[in-house]
C-alpha positions in Angstrom: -50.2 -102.6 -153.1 -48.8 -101.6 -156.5 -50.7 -98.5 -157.8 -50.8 -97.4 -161.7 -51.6 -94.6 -163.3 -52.6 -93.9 -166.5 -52.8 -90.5 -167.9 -55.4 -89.2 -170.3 -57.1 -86.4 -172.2 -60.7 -86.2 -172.7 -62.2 -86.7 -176.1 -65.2 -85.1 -177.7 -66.5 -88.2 -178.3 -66.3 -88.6 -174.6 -69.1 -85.9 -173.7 -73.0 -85.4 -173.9 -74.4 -82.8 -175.1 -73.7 -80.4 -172.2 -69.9 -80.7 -173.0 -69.7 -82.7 -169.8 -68.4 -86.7 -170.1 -71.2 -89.2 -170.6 -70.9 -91.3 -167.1 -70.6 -94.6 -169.0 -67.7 -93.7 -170.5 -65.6 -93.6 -167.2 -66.6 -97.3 -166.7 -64.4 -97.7 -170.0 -61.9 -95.8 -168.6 -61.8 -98.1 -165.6 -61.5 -100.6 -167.5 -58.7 -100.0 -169.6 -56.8 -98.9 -166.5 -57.6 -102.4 -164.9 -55.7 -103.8 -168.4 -53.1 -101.4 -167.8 -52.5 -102.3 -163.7 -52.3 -106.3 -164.6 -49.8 -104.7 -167.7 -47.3 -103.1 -165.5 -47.4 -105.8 -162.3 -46.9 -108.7 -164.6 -45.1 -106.4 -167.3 -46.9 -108.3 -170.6 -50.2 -107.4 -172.0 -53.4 -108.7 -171.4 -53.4 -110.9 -174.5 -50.3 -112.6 -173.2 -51.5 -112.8 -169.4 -54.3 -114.9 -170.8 -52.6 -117.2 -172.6 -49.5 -117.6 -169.8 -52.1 -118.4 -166.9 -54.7 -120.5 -169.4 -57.4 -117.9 -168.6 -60.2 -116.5 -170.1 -59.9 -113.3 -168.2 -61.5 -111.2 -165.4 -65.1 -110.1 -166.1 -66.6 -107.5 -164.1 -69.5 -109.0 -161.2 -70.0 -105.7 -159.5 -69.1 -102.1 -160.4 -70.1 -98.7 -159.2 -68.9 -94.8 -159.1 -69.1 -92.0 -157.2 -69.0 -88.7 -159.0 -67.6 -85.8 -157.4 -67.0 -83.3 -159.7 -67.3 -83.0 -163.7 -64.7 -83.4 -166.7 -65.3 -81.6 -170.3 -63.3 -81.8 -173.2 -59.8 -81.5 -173.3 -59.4 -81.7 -169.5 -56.2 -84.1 -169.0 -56.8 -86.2 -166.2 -54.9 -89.0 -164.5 -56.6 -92.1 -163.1 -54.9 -94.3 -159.9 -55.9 -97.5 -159.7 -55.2 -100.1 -157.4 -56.0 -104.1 -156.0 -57.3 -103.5 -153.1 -58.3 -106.8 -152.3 -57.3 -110.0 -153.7 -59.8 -113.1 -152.6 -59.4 -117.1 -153.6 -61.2 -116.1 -156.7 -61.7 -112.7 -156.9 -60.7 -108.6 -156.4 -61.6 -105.3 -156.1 -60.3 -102.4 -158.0 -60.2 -99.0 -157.0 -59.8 -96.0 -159.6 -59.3 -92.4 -158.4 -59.4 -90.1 -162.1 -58.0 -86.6 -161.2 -58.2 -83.5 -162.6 -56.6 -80.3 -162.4 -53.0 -82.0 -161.7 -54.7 -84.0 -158.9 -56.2 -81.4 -156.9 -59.9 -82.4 -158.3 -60.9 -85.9 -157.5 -63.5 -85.9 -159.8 -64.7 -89.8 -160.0 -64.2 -92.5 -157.6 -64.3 -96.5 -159.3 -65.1 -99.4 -157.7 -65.0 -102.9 -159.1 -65.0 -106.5 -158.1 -63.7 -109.3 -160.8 -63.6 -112.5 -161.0 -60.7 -115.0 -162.6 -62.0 -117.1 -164.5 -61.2 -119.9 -167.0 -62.9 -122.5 -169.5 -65.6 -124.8 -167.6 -64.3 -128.1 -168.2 -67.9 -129.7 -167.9 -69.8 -126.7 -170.5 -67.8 -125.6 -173.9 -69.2 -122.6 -173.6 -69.0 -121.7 -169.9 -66.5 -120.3 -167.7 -65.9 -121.1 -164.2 -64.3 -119.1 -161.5 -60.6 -120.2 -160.7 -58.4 -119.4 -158.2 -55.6 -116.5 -158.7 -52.1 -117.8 -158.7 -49.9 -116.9 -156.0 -47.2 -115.3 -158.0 -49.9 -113.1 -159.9 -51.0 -111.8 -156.1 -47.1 -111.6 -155.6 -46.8 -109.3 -158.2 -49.1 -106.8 -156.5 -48.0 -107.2 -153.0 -44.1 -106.4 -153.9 -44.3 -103.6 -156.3 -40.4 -103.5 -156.4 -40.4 -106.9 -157.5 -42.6 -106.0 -160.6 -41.0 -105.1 -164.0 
């Protein structure tokens, strides 16, 4: 499966008060590097994705992290994240962010999505839809991706 990483330094608006990084923001993190995965397998943003597969997008039903070891300010880390499962419907993300030139791994990510589009019966609903082939595709053969 296609693997991207994103590269990174860490903010002071990143950290509590002990200098350390306030765990919610790595969830953020995550989730930009889940934007930036679908970016580089389907090479066009998000914005465009959406609109090409007539999607509302992929909200988050499940999410956790592991923490390992802490990052501070200024540490530049790099985070890996991969599909590791696609599902009619749904699929989980895995982010590794590395410090210390990826001899730390300092937080695991874990999430599971769903695609998911307008609910044709409720206005304001959404409703799980199936992931296209040729979006899975685009994971599978990474050497077929932009």
């Amino acid at each position: 499966m296609l693997t991207n990483t994103r590269r990174l330094v860490i903010e002071w608006g990143d950290c509590d008060p002990a200098g350390i990084v306030f765990y919610p923001r790595y969830f953020a993190m995550f989730d930009a590097s889940t934007a930036a995965l679908f970016q580089r397998a389907l090479g066009v943003t998000k914005k465009t994705m959406l609109k090409r597969y007539d999607v509302v997008g992929f909200p988050m039903v499940d999410t956790r992290a592991t923490f390992k070891a802490p990052c501070a300010f200024g540490d530049e880390v790099r985070i890996e994240s991969t599909v590791t499962e696609f599902r009619r419907a749904s699929f989980d993300v895995h982010h590794r962010l590395l410090r210390d030139d990826g001899a730390v791994v300092a937080v695991e990510g874990f999430e599971t999505r769903v695609w998911v589009g307008r609910h044709p019966d409720k206005p304001d609903g959404i409703k799980a839809l199936p992931i296209p082939e040729d979006l899975i595709a685009r994971f599978r053969d990474p050497s077929g991706a932009p």
